[in-house]
N, C-alpha and C positions, 0 to 999 in steps of 0.2 A: 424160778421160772426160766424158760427157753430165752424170756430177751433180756436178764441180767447178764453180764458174762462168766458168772458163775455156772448160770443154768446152763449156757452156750458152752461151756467147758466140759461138764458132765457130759452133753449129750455129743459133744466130739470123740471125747472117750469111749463113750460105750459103743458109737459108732464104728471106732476103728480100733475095738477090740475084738477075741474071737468069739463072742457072741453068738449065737445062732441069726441065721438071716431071715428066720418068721421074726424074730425076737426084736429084729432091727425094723424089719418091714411095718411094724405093730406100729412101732413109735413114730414112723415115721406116717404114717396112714392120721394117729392121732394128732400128729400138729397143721394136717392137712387145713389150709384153709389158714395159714396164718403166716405162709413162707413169705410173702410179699411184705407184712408186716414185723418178720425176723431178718429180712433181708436191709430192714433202715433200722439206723445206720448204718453203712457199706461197713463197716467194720465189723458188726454181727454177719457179713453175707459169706461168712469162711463157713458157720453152720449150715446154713442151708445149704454150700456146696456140698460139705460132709454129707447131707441127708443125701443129695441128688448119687454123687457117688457110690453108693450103697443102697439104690435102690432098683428095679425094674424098670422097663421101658415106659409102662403106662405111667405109672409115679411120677416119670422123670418128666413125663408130660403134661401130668400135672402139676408139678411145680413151678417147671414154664411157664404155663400160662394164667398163676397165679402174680410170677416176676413182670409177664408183660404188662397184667395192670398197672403195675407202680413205674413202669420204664422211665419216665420220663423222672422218677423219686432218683432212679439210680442211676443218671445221666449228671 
């Protein structure tokens, strides 16, 4: 899974390989709704930058404001 850092490892690779960017967008669309909860431990939060990086504007805002819930987790 995405919050072993196993899982965190795969999915930085596939991110910052040349993959296609539906192919990336997909994956990232599918952990929608869970970045706030792959973001703790701040040490899993290098994944969900890789998603953030790799993805569109709207994406990126929603992952925002998936992080803003937990702000105060990652203070």
């Amino acid at each position: 899974t995405a919050k072993d850092s196993n899982g965190g490892s795969v999915i930085e690779a596939f991110l910052t390989s040349n993959a296609a960017t539906k192919q990336k967008r997909r994956l990232i669309i599918k952990l929608g709704g869970h970045f706030g909860e792959l973001s703790l431990p701040t040490s899993d939060l290098y994944t969900v930058e890789k998603c953030f990086d790799a993805c569109n504007l709207k994406l990126r805002e929603a992952i925002g404001n998936e992080l803003l819930d937990v702000k105060a987790d990652l203070s």
